[in-house]
C-alpha distance (Angstrom), angle and dihedral (degrees) to the residues before:
residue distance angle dihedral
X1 . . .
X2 3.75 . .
X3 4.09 115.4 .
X4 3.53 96.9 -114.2
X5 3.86 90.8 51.3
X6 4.05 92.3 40.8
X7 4.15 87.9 47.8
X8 4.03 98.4 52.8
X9 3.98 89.8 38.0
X10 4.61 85.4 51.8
X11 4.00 77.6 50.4
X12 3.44 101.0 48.5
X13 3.44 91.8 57.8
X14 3.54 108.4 37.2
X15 3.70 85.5 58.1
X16 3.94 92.3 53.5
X17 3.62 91.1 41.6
X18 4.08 90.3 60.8
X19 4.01 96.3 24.8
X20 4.00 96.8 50.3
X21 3.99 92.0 33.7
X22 4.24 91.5 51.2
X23 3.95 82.2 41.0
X24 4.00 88.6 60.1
X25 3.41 104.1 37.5
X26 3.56 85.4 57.5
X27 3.50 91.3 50.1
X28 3.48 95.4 58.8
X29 3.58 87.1 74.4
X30 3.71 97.2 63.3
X31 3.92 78.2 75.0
X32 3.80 106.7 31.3
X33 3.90 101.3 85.8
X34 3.98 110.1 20.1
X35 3.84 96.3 126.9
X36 3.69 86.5 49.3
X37 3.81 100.8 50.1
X38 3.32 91.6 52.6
X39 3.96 96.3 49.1
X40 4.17 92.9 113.4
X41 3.41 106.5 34.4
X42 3.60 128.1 104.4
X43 4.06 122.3 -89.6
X44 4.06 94.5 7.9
X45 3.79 128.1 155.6
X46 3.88 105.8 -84.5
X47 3.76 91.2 -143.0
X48 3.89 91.4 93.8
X49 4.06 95.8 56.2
X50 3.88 82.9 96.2
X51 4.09 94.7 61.5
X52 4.03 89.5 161.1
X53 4.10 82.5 57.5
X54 3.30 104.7 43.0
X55 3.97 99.1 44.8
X56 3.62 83.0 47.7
X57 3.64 96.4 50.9
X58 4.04 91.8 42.9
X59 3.95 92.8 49.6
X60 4.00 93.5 52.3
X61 3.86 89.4 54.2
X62 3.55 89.8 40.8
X63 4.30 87.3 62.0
X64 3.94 90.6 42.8
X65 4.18 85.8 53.6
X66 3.61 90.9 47.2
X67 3.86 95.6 52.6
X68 4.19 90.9 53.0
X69 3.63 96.3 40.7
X70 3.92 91.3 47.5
X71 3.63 89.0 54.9
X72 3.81 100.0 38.6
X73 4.15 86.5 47.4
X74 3.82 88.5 61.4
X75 3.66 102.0 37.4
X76 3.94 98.6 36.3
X77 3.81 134.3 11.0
X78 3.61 115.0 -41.1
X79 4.06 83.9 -159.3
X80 3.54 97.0 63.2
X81 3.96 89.2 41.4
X82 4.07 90.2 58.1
X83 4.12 83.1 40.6
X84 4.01 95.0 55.1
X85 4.04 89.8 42.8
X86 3.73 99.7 58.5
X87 3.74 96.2 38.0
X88 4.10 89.0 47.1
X89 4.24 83.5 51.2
X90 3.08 98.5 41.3
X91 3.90 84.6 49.4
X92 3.53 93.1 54.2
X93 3.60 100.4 44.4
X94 4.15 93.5 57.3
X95 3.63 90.6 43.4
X96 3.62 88.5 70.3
X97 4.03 98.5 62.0
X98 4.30 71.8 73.5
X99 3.75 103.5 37.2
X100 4.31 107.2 80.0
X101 3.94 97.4 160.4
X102 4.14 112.5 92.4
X103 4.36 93.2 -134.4
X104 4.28 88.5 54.5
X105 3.98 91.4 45.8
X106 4.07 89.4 45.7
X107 3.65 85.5 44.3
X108 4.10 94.0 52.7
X109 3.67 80.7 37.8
X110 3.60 96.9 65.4
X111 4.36 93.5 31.8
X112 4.21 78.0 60.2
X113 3.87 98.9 53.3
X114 3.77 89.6 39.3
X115 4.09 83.4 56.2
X116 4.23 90.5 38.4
X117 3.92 82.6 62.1
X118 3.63 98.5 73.0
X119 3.58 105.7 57.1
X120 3.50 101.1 80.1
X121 3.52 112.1 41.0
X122 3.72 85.4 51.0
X123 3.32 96.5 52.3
X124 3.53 100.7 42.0
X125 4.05 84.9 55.0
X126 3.84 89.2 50.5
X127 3.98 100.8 53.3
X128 3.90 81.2 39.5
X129 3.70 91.1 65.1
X130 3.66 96.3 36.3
X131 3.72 93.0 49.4
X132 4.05 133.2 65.4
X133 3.73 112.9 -119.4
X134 3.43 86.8 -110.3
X135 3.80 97.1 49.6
X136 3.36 94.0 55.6
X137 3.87 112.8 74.0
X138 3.91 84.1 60.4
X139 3.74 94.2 39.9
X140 4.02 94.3 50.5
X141 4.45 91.9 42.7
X142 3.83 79.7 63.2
X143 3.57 101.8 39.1
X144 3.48 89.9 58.2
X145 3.62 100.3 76.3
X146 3.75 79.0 79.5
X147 3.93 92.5 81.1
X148 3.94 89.0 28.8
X149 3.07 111.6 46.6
X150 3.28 108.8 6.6
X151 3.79 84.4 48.5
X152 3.71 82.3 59.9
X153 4.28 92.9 44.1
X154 3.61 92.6 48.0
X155 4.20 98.5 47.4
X156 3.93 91.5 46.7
X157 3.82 88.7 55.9
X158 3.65 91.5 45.1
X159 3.63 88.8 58.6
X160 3.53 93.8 41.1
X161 4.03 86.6 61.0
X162 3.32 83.2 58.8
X163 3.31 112.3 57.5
X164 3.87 109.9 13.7
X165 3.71 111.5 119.5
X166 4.25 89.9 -158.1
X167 3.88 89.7 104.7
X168 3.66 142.9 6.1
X169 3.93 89.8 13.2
X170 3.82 93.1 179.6
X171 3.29 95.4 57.4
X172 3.87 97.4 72.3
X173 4.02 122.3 173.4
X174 4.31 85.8 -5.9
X175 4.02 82.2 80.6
X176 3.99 85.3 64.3
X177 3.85 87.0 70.8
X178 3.70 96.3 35.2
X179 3.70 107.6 61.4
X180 3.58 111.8 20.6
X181 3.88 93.9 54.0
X182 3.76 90.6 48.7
X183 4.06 89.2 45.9
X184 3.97 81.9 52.1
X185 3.98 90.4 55.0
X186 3.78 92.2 55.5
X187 3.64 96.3 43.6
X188 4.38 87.4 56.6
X189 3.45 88.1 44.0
X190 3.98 92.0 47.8
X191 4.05 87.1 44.9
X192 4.02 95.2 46.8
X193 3.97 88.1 54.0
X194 3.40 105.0 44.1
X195 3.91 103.7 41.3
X196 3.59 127.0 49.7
X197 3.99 127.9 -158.9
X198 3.81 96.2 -109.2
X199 3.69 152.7 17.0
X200 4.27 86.8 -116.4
X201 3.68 94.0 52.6
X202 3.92 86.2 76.0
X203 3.97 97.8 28.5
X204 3.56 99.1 -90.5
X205 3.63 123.6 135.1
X206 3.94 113.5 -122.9
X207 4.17 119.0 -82.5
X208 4.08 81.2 -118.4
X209 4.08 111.7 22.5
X210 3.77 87.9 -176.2
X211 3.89 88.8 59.2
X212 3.89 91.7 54.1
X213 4.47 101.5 96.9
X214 3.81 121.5 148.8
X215 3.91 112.7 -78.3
X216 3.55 124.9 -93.6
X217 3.76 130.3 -110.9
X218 4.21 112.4 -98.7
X219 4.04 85.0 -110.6
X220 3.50 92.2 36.7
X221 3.57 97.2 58.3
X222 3.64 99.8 34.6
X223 4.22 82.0 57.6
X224 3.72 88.1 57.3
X225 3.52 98.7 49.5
X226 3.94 92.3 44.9
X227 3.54 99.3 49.4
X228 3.90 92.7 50.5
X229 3.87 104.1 108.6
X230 3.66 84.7 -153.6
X231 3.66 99.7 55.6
X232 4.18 89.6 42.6
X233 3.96 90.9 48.8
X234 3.96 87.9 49.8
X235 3.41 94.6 41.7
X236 4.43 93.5 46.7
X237 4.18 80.4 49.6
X238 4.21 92.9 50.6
X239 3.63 92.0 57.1
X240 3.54 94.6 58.4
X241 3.90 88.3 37.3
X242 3.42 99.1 52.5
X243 3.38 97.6 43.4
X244 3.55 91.9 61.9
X245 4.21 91.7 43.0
X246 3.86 94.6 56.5
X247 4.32 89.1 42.7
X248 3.22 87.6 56.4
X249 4.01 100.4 40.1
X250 3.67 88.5 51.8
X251 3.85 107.8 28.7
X252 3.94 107.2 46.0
X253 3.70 94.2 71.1
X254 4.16 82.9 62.5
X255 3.97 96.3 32.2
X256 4.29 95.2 51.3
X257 4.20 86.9 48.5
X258 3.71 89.5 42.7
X259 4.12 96.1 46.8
X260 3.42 99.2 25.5
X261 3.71 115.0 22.9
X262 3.37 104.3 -129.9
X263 3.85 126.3 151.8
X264 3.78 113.8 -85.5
X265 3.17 87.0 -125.6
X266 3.72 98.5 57.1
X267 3.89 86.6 40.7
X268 3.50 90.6 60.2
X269 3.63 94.3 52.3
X270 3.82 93.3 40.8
X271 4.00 92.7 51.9
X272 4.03 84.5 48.2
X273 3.64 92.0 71.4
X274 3.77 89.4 74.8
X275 3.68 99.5 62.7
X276 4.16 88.0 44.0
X277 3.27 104.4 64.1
X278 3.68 94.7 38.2
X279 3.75 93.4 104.4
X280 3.89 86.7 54.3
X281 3.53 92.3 68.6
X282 4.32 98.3 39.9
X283 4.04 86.2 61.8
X284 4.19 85.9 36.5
X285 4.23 88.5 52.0
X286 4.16 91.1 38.1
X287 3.68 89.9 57.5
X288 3.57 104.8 36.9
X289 3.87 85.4 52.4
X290 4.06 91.3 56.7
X291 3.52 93.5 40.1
X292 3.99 109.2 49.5
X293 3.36 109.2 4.8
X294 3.78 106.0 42.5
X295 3.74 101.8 -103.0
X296 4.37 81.7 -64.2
X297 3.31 107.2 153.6
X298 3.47 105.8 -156.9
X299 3.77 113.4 59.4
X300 4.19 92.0 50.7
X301 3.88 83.0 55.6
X302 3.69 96.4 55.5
X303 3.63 99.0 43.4
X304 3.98 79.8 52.0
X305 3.30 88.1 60.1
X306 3.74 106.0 39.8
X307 3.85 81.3 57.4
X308 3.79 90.2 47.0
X309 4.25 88.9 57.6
X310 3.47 92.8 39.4
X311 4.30 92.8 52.9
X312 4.10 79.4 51.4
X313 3.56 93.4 52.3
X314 3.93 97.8 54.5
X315 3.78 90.0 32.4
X316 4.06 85.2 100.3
X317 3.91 97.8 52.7
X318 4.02 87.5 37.3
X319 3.37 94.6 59.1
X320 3.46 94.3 62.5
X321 3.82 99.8 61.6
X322 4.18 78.4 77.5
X323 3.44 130.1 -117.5
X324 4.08 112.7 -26.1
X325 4.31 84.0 46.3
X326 3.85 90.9 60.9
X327 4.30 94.5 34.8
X328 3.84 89.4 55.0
X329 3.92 91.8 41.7
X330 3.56 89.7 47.2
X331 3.98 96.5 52.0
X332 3.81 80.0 44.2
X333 3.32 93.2 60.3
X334 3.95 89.1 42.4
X335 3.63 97.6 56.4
X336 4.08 94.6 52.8
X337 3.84 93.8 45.0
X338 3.86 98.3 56.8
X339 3.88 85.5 32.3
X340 3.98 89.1 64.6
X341 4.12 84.3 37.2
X342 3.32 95.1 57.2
X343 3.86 106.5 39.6
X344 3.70 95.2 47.1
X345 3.68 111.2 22.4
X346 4.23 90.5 54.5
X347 4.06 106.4 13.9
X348 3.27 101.1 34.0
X349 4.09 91.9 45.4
X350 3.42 92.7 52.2
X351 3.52 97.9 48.9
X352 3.88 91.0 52.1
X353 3.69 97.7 58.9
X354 3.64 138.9 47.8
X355 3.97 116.6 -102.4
X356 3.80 101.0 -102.5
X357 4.01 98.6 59.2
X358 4.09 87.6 36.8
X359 3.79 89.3 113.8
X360 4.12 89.3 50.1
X361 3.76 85.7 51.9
X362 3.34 92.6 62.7
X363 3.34 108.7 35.7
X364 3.75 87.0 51.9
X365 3.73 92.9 54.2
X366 3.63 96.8 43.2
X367 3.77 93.7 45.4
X368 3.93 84.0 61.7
X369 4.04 82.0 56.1
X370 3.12 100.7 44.0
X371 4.19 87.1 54.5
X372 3.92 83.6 56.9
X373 3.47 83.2 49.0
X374 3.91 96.2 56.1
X375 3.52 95.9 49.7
X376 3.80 99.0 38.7
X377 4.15 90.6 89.4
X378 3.70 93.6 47.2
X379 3.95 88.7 45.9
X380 4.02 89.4 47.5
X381 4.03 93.5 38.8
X382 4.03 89.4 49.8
X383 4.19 92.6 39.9
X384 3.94 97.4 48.7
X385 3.74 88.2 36.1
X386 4.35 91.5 57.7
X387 3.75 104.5 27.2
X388 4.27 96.1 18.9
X389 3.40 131.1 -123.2
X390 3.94 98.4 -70.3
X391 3.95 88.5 76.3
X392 4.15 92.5 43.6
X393 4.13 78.6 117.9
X394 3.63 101.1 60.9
X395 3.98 83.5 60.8
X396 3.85 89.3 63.5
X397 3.18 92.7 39.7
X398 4.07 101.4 61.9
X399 3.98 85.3 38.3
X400 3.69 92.5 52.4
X401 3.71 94.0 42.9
X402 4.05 84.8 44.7
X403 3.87 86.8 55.4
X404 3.78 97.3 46.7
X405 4.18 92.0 48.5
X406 3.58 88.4 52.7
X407 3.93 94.3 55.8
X408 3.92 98.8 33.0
X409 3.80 99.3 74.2
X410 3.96 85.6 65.5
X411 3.73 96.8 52.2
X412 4.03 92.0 132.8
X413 3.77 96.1 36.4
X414 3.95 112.8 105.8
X415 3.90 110.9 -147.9
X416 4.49 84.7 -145.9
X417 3.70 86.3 73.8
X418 3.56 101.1 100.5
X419 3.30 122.0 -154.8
X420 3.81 131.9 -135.1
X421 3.82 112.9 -88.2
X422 3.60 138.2 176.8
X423 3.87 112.9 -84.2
X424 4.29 118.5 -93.4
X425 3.65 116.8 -90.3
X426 3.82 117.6 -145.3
């Protein structure tokens, strides 16, 4: 193969690994929230009444789906991992135009957040095997638009399903599990034949040959990503994190009509500002990180998060400057959440670990999240319903303060240090 031909085929697909990968991780959104986008309107399964229950339930599967698509990722083909998860989704989501009873939709509820779980450790270990070390930190700031905005993208259209009146008017809220789990099904099937699992499967040699070692053992790798002190800092800091990400995501709609009395539906456009400029601040974080500090990690993410506590602070007195106050604070807010998200949760994790348990690494420190995650409704539901919604902000305040005290202490500590490990098994 002549270098020319060899360069432009590397190209090819390193652009389809990140372009088809960001594609379907966005697409697992068309799926994510169905039951809860059709909470209000007329007609709608009744399972979703109980929000705190359901978000609860979802988020535990979510962590179980994490832990068998980590390991699968690293020991199989990460492709055909992020393949199985959006068709099983996607799956569940149409099955429940046929499913009236509330124990069958909990049920498909909790098969769908099992299936949610292995998008991103799989696709994390993909773009980490199409992508030089130090490619990636770039490469993954961009890529996560794909649970920002395209998070954003994918839940408007969702809703849109819902309630346009363009086509199949009579349907109502059933067109919510019609179309966006059959849009999901072409996206997998667009991702499985356009990417492949790595460089050798079409005659390429790997992005980093020196990288390329025999594959752990499932406990084997597991033990290496758990007794990384980088990985179980980042992790300890997620749960706090992402905790206060999905509160937010799923509460400020509530909290601005509650505080402020706007319109829901101007609420729910107001609170989507913090999800769309989240990319903003991953490329913001990326850079800063190369540019003052090194390419360390650790010190951009607690001055992130400093910043994060301090926005919840003087989110109270914002607020009352009226509506543009609490819309910039709120994109603010946005942009240093999936900032921190971003640079730690998928650069950071990557660096810390060697390439074959990358998936593990991430699953392992997004199943910490995704704990935070679980209990963030109960923590909200209990916090507004003892000291009311006006003090919501003091809640995000201790967790982002809890976040940035767990990540301080390592301000000169570079996550690329890799530590000793035990050697790869075949």
């Amino acid at each position: 193969m002549s270098a020319p031909t060899g360069q432009a085929s590397y190209t090819r697909w390193r652009s389809a690994a990140f372009t088809s990968s960001w594609l379907l991780y966005a697409g697992y959104y068309l799926c994510r929230e169905n039951l809860r986008s059709v909470r209000t309107l007329p007609g709608s399964p009744q399972a979703q009444n109980d929000l705190t229950g359901l978000l609860f339930n979802f988020s535990l599967a979510y962590v179980i789906g994490h832990v068998v698509s980590g390991s699968l990722s690293d020991l199989r083909s990460a492709r055909k991992v992020a393949l199985v998860g959006g068709l099983i989704s996607a799956a569940c989501t149409a099955s429940m135009l046929w499913t009236h009873s509330t124990p069958a939709l909990l049920a498909l509820d909790l098969l769908n957040g099992f299936a949610q779980g292995f998008g991103f450790p799989a696709l994390a270990r993909m773009l980490a095997v199409w992508f030089r070390q130090q490619e990636r930190p770039g490469v993954l700031a961009w890529w996560s638009a794909s649970y920002s905005v395209g998070g954003v993208l994918a839940g408007s259209l969702t809703l849109w399903f819902a309630t346009t009146q363009l086509f199949m008017p009579s349907w109502g809220w059933k067109r919510c599990f019609l179309f966006p789990p059959l849009l999901l099904i072409l996206i997998s099937i667009w991702f499985y034949v356009t990417t492949r699992d790595e460089p050798e499967d079409v005659g390429l040699t790997p992005v980093e040959p020196g990288d390329r070692k025999p594959r752990r053992s499932l406990w084997s790798g597991w033990w290496t990503v758990l007794s990384n002190s980088h990985i179980r800092t980042i992790a300890a800091m997620y749960f706090f994190l992402k905790m206060t990400r999905y509160a937010l995501l799923f509460w400020l709609p509530l909290y601005l009509v509650q505080t402020t009395q706007l319109a829901p539906s101007r609420a729910s456009s107001t609170a989507a500002l913090f999800e769309f400029f989240g990319f903003v601040g991953a490329v913001f974080a990326v850079r800063a990180s190369a540019r003052w500090f090194q390419s360390r990690r650790y010190p951009v993410a607690a001055i992130l998060l400093f910043g994060l506590g301090f926005l919840a602070l003087i989110q109270p007195i914002v607020s009352t400057f009226g509506w543009w106050a609490s819309a910039v604070s709120i994109a603010a807010m946005g942009l240093l959440v999936y900032a921190v998200d971003a640079l730690m949760v998928s650069v950071a994790v990557l660096e810390s670990v060697p390439l074959d348990c990358s998936a593990r690494a991430i699953a392992a420190v997004n199943g910490a999240g995704s704990v935070g995650q679980m209990l963030s409704p109960l923590l909200v539901t209990w916090f507004a319903l003892h000291y009311g919604w006006d003090n919501l902000f003091n809640l995000f305040l201790m967790t982002s303060l809890a976040a940035a005290a767990i990540v301080a202490p390592r301000w000169n500590d570079d996550s690329r240090d890799l530590p000793a490990s035990a050697p790869a098994e075949a």
